[in-house]
N, C-alpha and C positions, 0 to 999 in steps of 0.2 A: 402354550408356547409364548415367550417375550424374549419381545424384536428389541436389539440393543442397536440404534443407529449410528454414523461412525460421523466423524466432524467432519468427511467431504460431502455431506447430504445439509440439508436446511432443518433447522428444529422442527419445525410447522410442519414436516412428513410424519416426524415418530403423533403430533395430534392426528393428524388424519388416520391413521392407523388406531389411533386410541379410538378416536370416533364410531371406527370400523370394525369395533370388537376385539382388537388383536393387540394387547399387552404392549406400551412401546415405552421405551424412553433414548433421551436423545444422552451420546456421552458426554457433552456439555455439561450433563446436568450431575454427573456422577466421576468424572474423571478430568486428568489436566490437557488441556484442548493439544499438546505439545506428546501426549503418548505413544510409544511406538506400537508398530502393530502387534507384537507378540505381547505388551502387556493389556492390550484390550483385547486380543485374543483370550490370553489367559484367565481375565475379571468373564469375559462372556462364559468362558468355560466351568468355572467355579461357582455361577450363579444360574446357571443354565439359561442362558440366550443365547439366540442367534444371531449374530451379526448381519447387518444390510449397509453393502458400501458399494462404491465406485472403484474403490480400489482392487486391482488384481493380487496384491501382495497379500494376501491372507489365503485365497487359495493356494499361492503360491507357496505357505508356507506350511499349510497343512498339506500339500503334497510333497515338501520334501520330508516332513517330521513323520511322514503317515499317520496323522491325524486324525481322531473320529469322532473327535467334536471340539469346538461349536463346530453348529451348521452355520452355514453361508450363503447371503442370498447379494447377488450380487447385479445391480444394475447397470448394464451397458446402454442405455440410452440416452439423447439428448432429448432435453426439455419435460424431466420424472417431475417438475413442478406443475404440469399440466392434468387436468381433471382428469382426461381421459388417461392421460400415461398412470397419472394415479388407480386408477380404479384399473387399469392391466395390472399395475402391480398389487395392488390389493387383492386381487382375486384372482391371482396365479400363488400368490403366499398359501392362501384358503384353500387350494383346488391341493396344495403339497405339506400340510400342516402333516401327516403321518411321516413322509420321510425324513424333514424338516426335523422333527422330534426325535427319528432313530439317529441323525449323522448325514448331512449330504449338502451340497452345495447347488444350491440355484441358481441358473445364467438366465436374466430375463432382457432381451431385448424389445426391439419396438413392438415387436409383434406377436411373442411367442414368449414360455417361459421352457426352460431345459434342466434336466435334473441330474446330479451325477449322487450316486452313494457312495460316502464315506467309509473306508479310507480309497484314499485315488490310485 
C-alpha cells in the first residue's frame, strides 16, 4: 500500500509515515499544489494510492461517482501534528491495510478509526 497525502496535511506526515513502514509521498512533491480533487483522485487511482486528507470532498465524490478506488483515509482530527495523534493514525492505517487495498474509506477521529467499503 502508498499513502498519497493531499496538500491540506503537512509534508513532515507522509516522513513519518515513511519512517513507519508505510509507503508515503506528499502531493507537493508530485502534483500542482492548485489540483482539484478529482485529478488527484484520478493520479492516486492510476498509480494505486490511497489518499489521506482532511478533506470530505473526495468521499464525497467517490460516493456520488460509486467509486472503488482509491481508498481514502480520511482525518477528522484536531492537532494529527501530535506524536500521539500520529501514532493513532499510524496504527489504525496498519490495523486496516487489507481493506485499504481492496477499496474503502477510513474515518479516523481522536479516538477511534471507522471503516466503510467501497463502493458507498
Amino acid at each position: 500500500m502508498k499513502l498519497l497525502i493531499d496538500m491540506n496535511l503537512p509534508p513532515k506526515l507522509a516522513d513519518r509515515f515513511n519512517e513507519n513502514g508505510i509507503a508515503s509521498v506528499h502531493w507537493y512533491n508530485i502534483g500542482s499544489p492548485d489540483a482539484k480533487d478529482v485529478e488527484i483522485l484520478a493520479y492516486a487511482k492510476s498509480h494505486d494510492f490511497t489518499v489521506v486528507t482532511c478533506d470530505l470532498d473526495f468521499s464525497t465524490i467517490l460516493s456520488v461517482t460509486r467509486g472503488e478506488k482509491p481508498s481514502i483515509v480520511q482525518i477528522r482530527t484536531q492537532g494529527y501534528h501530535s506524536e500521539l495523534t500520529e501514532s493513532l493514525i499510524i496504527n489504525t492505517i496498519k490495523q486496516n491495510v487489507s481493506e485499504l487495498e481492496k477499496g474503502a474509506i477510513l474515518t479516523i477521529d481522536g479516538k477511534r478509526g471507522r471503516i466503510r467499503l467501497l463502493p458507498l
